[in-house]
C-alpha positions in Angstrom: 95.7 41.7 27.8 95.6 41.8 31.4 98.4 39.7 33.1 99.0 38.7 37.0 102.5 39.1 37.7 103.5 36.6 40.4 107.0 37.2 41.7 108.5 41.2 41.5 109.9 43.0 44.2 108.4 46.6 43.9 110.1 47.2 47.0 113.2 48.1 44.9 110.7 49.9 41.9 109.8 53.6 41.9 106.2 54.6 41.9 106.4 55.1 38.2 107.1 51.8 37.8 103.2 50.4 39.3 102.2 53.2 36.7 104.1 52.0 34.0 102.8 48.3 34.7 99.3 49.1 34.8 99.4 50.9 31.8 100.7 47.6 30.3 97.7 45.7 31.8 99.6 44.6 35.0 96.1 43.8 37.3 97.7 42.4 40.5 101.3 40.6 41.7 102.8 39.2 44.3 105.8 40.3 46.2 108.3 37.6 47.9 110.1 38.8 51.1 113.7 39.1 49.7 117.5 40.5 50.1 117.4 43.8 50.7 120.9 44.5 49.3 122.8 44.1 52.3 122.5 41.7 55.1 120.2 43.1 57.8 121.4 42.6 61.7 118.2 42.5 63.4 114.8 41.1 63.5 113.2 44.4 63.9 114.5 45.6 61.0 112.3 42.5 59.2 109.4 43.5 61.2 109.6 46.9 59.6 110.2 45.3 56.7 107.0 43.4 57.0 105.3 46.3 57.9 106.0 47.8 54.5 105.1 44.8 52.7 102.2 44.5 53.8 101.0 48.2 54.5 102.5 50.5 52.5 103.4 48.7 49.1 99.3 47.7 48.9 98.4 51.2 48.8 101.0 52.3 46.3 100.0 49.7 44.4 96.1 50.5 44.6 96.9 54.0 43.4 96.9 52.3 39.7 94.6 50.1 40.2 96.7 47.1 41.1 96.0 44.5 43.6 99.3 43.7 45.6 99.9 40.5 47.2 102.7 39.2 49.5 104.8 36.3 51.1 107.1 36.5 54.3 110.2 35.1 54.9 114.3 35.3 55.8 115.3 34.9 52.7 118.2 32.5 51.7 121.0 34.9 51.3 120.8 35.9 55.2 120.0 32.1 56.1 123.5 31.8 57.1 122.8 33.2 60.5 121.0 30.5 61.8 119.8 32.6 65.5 118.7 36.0 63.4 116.5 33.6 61.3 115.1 31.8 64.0 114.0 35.3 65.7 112.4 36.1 62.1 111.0 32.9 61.6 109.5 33.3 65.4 107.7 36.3 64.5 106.4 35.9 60.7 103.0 34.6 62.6 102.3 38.1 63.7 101.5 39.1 60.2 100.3 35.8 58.7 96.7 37.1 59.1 97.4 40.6 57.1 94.9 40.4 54.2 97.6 40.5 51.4 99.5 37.3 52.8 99.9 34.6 50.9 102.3 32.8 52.6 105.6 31.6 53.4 108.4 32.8 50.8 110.3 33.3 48.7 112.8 30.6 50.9 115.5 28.4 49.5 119.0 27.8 48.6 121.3 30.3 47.8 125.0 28.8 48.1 123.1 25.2 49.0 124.9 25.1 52.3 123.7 23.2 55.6 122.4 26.0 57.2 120.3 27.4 54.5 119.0 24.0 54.7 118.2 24.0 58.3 116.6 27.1 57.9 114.3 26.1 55.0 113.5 23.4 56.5 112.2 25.4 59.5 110.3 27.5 57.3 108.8 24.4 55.8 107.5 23.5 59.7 106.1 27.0 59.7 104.3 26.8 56.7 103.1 23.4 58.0 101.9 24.6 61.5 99.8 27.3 60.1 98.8 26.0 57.1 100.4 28.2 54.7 101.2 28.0 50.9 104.9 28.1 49.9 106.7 30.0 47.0 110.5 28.6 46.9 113.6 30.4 45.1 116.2 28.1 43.2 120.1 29.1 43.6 121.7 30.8 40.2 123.5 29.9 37.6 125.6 27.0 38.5 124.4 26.3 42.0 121.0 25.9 40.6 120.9 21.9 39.3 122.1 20.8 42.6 120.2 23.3 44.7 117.4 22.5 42.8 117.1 18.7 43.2 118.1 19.5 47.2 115.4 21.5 47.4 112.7 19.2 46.1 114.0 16.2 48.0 113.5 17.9 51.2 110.0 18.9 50.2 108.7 15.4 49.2 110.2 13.4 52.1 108.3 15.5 54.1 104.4 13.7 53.7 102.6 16.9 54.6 103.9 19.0 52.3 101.0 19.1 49.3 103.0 19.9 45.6 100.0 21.3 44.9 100.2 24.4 47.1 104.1 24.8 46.4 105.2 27.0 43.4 109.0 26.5 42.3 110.6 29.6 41.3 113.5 30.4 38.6 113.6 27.4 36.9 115.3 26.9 33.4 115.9 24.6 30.9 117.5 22.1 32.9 115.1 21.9 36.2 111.9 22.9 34.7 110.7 19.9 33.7 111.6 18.0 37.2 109.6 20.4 39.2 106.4 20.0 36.9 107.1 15.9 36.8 107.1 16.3 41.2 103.6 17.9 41.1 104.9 21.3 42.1 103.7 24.7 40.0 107.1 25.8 38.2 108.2 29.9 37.8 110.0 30.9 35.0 111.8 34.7 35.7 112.4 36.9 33.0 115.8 38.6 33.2 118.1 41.0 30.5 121.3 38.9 31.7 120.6 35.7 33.9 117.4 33.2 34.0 115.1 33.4 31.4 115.0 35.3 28.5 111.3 35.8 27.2 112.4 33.5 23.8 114.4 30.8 26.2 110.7 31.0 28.4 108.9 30.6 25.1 111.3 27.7 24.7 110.3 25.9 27.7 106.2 26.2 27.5 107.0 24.7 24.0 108.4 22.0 25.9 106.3 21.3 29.1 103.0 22.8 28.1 101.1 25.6 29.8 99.9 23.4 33.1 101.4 24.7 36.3 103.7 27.0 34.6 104.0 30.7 35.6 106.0 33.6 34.4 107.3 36.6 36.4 109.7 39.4 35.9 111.3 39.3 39.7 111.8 43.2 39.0 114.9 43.5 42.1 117.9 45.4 42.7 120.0 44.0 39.8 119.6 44.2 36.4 115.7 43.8 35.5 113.1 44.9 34.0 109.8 44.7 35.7 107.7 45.1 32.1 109.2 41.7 31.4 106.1 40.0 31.5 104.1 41.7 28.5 107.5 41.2 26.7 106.8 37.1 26.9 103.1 38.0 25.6 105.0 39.9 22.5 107.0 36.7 21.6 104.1 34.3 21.8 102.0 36.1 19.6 105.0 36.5 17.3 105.3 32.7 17.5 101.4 32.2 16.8 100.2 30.9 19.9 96.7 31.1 20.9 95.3 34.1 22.9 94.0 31.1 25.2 97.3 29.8 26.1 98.6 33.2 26.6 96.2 33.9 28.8 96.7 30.5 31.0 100.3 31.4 31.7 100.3 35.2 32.3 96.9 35.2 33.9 94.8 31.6 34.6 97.7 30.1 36.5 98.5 32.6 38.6 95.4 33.1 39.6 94.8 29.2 40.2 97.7 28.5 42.6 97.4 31.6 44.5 93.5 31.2 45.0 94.8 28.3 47.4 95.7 30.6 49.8 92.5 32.1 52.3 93.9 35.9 51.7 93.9 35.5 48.3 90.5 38.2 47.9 91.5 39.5 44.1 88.7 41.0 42.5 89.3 40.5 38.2 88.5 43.6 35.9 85.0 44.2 34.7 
C-alpha cells in the first residue's frame, strides 16, 4: 500500500533509509524544521539549515522516487532565546516561496514556558501574514496535557487562525480527542519508547474514527524508527479493518490537509 508519511526528519536518516522507505511504499513526506541536537547560536546557521531542507533533502528524496515536502520554523527547544528566534522568524519569508514549503512548523511547547509562548505566538502572526498552513508539536510525556490545552487556547482566541489548516502533532490518549473536538487535524507519532506505539495508535482511531487523524513515524535523533508507519498498516490489518480506512489515515488524510497549502504539487503513483 502506498502511504504519505507526514512528519519524519530525514535530516537525521541515512540515504538508505529513503531506500528503505520506498521499498515499503513510502510515496512522499513531510519534514518539520526541528532540533538539530544541540542548540544553534546563529541565524545563519538556520538559513543553511533551510537551505538543506529545501534543496538538498528533495533530491535525495527523488532519487527513490519520493516526493519531499517541508515546514520552517525555530523550533520550541531553542525558543528560549527570544532575539535568535526573532532573527529566524524575520527571515523564514525568504524561503516561503520554495516549491516544497508547506508552511510554518513544526512550533510549539517544549517546557510550556512564557517565552516559548511568545515565540509561537509570533510564529502564529507569521503564518497569518502570509497566509501559511501550520503543523504544531505538543511537549512530552508529562508536559504534554498542560502544554497541550496552552497550545490550543492560544490558537482559538486568535479569530484568524482556521482549525482547518492547523494539524496537531504527537497527541495520545489523553489530548487526542480535544484537538479533533477544536476542529484541528490531530498526528499521532509512532515511537519504540515514548508517544505512540502502533497498537496504542490503533487504540485511538478505534476511539475517534479515521477523520482528521494522521499518523507519522517523526524518524529523529533519538530512538525511532522511520518504517513505523507500515508497522500501524500491519496492526490494522491484523485487527480486521478495512483496506479503505487504512488507506484514509496513511494516505487520504495526509494528502487532504496538506493539499491546503499552494506548494503542495504531489503527483500520486500511476
Amino acid at each position: 500500500m502506498d502511504y504519505f508519511d507526514p512528519h519524519i526528519h530525514m535530516v537525521s536518516r541515512t540515504t538508505d533509509d529513503y531506500e528503505t522507505l520506498a521499498k515499503m511504499g513510502c510515496v512522499g513526506m513531510s519534514e518539520p524544521a526541528f532540533w538539530a541536537g544541540f542548540d544553534r547560536g546563529s541565524v545563519d546557521s538556520f538559513r543553511d539549515y533551510f537551505h538543506q531542507l529545501t534543496d538538498f533533502e528533495p533530491q535525495r528524496a527523488a532519487q527513490y522516487g519520493i516526493q519531499h515536502f517541508t515546514w520552517l520554523c525555530i523550533n520550541a527547544k531553542e525558543a528560549e532565546n527570544v532575539e535568535l528566534s526573532r532573527e529566524v522568524i524575520a527571515m523564514i519569508p525568504e524561503f516561503l516561496d520554495r516549491p516544497n514549503v508547506l508552511g510554518i512548523g513544526e512550533i510549539g511547547l517544549n517546557k510550556n514556558t512564557k517565552n516559548e509562548s511568545t515565540i509561537f505566538l509570533e510564529h502564529m502572526e507569521l503564518a497569518i501574514q502570509y497566509n501559511q498552513q501550520i503543523l504544531i508539536h505538543t511537549p512530552h510525556l508529562e508536559d504534554k496535557y498542560q502544554g497541550t490545552r496552552m497550545i490550543l487556547d492560544m490558537l482559538t482566541s486568535d479569530s484568524r487562525i482556521d482549525p482547518t489548516r492547523v494539524l496537531v502533532d504527537h497527541v495520545e490518549e489523553h489530548t487526542a480527542a480535544e484537538v479533533l473536538d477544536r476542529g484541528f487535524w490531530a498526528g499521532m507519532t509512532l515511537y519504540p519508547i515514548t508517544k505512540c506505539t502502533p497498537q496504542r495508535a490503533v487504540d485511538i482511531i478505534e476511539i475517534c474514527g479515521g477523520e482528521r487523524l494522521l499518523v507519522n513515524s517523526a524518524g529523529d535523533w533519538g530512538p525511532s524508527k522511520p518504517t513505523a508507519v507500515p508497522d500501524l498498516i500491519l496492526e490494522m490489518r491484523r485487527r480486521d479493518h478495512s483496506e479503505e480506512l487504512i488507506r484514509k489515515v496513511v494516505y487520504d488524510n495526509p494528502i487532504e490537509f496538506f493539499s491546503q497549502s499552494k506548494n503542495f504539487n504531489f503527483q500520486p503513483r500511476d
